[in-house]
SEFI-986973 format. One record per residue (C-alpha): x, y, z; residue number from 0; residue in one letter. Coordinates in steps of 0.2 Angstrom, whole numbers, plus 5000, padded with zeros to 4 digits. Example, Ala and Ser with C-alpha at 12.3 -4.5 7.8 and 13.67 -1.06 7.14 Angstrom:
BEGIN
+------+------+------+-----+---------+
:    u :    v :    w : num : residuo :
+------+------+------+-----+---------+
: 5062 : 4978 : 5039 :   0 :       a :
: 5068 : 4995 : 5036 :   1 :       s :
+------+------+------+-----+---------+
END
This chain:
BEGIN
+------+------+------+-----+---------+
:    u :    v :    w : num : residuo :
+------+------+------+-----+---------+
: 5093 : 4855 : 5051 :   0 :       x :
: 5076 : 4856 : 5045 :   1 :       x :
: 5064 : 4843 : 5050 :   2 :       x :
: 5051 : 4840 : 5035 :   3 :       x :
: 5033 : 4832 : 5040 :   4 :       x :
: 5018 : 4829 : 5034 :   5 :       x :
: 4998 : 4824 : 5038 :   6 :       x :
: 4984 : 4820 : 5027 :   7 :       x :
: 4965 : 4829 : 5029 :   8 :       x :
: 4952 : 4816 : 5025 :   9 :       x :
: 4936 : 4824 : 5021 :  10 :       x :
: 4927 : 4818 : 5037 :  11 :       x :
: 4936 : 4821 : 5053 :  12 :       x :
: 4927 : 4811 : 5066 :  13 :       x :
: 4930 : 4814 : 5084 :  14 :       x :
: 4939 : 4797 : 5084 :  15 :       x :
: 4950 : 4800 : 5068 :  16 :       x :
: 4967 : 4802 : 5072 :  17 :       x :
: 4978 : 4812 : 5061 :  18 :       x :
: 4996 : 4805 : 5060 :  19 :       x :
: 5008 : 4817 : 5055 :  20 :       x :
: 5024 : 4809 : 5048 :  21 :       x :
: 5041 : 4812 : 5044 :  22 :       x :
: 5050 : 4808 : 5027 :  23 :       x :
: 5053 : 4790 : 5031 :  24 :       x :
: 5032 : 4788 : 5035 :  25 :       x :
: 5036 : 4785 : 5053 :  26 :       x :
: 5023 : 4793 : 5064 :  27 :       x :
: 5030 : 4808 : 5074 :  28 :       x :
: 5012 : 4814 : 5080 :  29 :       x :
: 4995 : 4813 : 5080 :  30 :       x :
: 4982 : 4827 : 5077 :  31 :       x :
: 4965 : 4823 : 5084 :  32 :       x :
: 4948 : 4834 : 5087 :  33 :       x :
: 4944 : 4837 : 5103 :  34 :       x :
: 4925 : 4835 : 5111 :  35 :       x :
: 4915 : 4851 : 5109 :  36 :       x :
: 4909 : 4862 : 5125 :  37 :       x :
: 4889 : 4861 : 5130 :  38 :       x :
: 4887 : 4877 : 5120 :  39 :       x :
: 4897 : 4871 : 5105 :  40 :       x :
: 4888 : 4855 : 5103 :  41 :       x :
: 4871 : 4866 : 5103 :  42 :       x :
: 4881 : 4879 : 5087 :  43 :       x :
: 4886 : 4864 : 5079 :  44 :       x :
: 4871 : 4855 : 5077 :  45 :       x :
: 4860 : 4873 : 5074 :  46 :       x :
: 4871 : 4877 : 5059 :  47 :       x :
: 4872 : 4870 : 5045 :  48 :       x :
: 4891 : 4866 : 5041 :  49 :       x :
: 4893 : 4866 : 5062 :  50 :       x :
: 4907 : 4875 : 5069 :  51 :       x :
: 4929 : 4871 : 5068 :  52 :       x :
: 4933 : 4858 : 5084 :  53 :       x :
: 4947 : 4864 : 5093 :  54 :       x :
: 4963 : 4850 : 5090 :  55 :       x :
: 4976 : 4842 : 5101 :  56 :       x :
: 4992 : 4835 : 5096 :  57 :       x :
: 5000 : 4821 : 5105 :  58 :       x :
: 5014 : 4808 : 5103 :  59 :       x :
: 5009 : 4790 : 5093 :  60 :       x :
: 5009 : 4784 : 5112 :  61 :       x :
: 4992 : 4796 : 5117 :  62 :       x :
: 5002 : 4806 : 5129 :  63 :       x :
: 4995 : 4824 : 5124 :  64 :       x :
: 5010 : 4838 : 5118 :  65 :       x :
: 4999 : 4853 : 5113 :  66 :       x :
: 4980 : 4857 : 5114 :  67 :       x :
: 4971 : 4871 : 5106 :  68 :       x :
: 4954 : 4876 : 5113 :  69 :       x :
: 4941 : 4889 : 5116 :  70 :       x :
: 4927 : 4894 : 5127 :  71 :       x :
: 4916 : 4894 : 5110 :  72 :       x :
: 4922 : 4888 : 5093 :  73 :       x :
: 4932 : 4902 : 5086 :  74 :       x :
: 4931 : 4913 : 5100 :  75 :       x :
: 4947 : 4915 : 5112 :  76 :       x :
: 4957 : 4902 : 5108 :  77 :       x :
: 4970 : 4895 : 5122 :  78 :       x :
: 4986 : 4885 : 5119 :  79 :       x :
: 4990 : 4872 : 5133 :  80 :       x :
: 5009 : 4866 : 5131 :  81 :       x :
: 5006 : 4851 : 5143 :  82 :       x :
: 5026 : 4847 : 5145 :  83 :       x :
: 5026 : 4862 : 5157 :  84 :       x :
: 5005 : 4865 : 5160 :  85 :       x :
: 5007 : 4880 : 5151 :  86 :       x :
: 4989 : 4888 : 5148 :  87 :       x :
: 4991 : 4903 : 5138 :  88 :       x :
: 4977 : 4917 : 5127 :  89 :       x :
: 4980 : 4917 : 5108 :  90 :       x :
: 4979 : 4934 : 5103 :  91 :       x :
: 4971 : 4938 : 5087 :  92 :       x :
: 4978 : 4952 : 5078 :  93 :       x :
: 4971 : 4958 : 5059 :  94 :       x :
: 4985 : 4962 : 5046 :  95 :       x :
: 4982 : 4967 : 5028 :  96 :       x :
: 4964 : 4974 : 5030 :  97 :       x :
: 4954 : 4956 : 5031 :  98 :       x :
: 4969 : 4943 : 5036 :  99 :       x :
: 4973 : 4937 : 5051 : 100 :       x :
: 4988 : 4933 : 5063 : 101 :       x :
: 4991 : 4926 : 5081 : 102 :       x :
: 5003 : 4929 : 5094 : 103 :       x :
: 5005 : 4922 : 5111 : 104 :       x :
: 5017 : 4918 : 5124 : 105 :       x :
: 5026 : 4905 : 5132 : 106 :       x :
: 5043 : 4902 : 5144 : 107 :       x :
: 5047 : 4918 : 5142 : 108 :       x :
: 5046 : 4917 : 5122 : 109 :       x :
: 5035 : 4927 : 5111 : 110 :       x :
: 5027 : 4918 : 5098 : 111 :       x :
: 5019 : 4925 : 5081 : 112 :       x :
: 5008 : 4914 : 5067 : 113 :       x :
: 5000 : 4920 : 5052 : 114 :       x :
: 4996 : 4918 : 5033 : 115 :       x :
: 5004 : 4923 : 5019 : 116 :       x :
: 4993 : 4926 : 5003 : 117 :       x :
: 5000 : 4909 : 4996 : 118 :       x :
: 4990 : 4902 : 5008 : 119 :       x :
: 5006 : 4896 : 5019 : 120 :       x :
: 5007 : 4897 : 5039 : 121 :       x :
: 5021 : 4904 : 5048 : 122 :       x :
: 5028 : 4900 : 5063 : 123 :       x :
: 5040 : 4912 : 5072 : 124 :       x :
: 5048 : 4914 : 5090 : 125 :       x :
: 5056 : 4931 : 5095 : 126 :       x :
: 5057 : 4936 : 5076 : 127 :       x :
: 5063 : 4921 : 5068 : 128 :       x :
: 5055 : 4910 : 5059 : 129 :       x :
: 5055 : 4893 : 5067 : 130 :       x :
: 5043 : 4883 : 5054 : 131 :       x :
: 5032 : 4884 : 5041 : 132 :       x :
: 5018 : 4875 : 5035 : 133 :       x :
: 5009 : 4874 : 5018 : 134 :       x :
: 4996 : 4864 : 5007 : 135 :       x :
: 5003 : 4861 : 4991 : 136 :       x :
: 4987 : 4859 : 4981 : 137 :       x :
: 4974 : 4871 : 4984 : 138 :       x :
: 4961 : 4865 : 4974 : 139 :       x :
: 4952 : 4848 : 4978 : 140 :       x :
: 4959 : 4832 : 4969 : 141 :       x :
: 4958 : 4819 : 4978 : 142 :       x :
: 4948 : 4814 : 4995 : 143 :       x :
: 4961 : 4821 : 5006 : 144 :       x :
: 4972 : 4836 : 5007 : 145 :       x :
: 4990 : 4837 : 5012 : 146 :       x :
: 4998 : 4847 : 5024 : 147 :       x :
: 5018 : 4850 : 5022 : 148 :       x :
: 5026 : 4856 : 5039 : 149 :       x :
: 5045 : 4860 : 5040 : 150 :       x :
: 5055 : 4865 : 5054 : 151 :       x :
: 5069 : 4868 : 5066 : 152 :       x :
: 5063 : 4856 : 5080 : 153 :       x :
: 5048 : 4842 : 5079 : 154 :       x :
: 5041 : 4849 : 5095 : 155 :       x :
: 5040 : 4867 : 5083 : 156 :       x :
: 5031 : 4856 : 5067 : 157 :       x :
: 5020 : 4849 : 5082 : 158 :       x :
: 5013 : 4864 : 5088 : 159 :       x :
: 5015 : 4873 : 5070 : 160 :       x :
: 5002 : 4858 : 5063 : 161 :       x :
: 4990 : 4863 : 5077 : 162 :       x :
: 4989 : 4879 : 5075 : 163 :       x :
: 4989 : 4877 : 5055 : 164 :       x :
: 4975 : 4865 : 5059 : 165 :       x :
: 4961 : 4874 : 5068 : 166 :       x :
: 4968 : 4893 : 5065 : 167 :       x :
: 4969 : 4892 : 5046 : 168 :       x :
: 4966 : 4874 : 5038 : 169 :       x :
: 4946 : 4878 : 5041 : 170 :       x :
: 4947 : 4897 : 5034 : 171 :       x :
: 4944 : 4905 : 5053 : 172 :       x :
+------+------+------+-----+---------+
END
């Protein structure tokens, strides 16, 4: 069984915004939120002009926190915390096909491995098999939110699929 979600990007993503990701009957399964930036990162982001990606968390409709993404400095050595189990593990970056770009990490025991295909779609997979996927149906601009499509094998995959989507390839890093 494939579970089949769903979340919209508004243009402006405050640090208040939550993100509620959905499932086929609109029922809210999750919600993705931008975390507070570190002392360095607030200087980046209000030096450049476009500011730097915010690391994301994802957590049940009730608050309580599944998966958190973040980094020392935006973009730089990211770390997943599965907060189920405490779990606080490196991203590694790895480059494929001369200028893209792939993660792995590793968690209970289980190696993990995203990346991009040149549709634009992520991929998910755990000890080689492909555990969900996730994909914007429209690349271009057309209305004042995009719309991120996640299916599979488990919420709790779509969960931390949709994260990583997020902050890892959502924002071109």
């Amino acid at each position: 069984m494939m579970y089949h979600l769903s979340y919209q990007v508004p243009d402006t993503v405050l640090l208040t915004t939550k993100i509620p990701v959905i499932n086929d009957e609109g029922k809210t399964i999750f919600l993705l939120q931008k975390q507070r930036l570190g002392f360095l990162g607030t200087i980046a982001d209000l030096a450049l002009r476009y500011g730097v990606r915010h690391c994301y968390q994802i957590t049940l409709p009730n608050g309580k926190p599944i998966y958190s993404l973040n980094s020392a400095f935006p973009g730089i050595c990211y770390r997943l915390t599965e907060h189920l189990t405490a779990h606080n593990v490196p991203i590694n970056q790895h480059i494929v096909q001369l200028l893209e770009l792939a993660y792995s990490f590793s968690l209970s025991n289980r190696v993990y491995y995203f990346e991009k295909d040149f549709k634009g779609n992520g991929h998910l997979k755990c000890d080689n098999h492909l555990i969900a996927s996730v994909s914007m149906p429209s690349l271009t601009k057309v209305s004042m939110v995009d719309t991120i499509v996640i299916e599979a094998t488990t919420q709790e995959y779509a969960a931390l699929a949709a994260a990583l989507f997020h902050i890892l390839f959502y924002y071109n890093a």
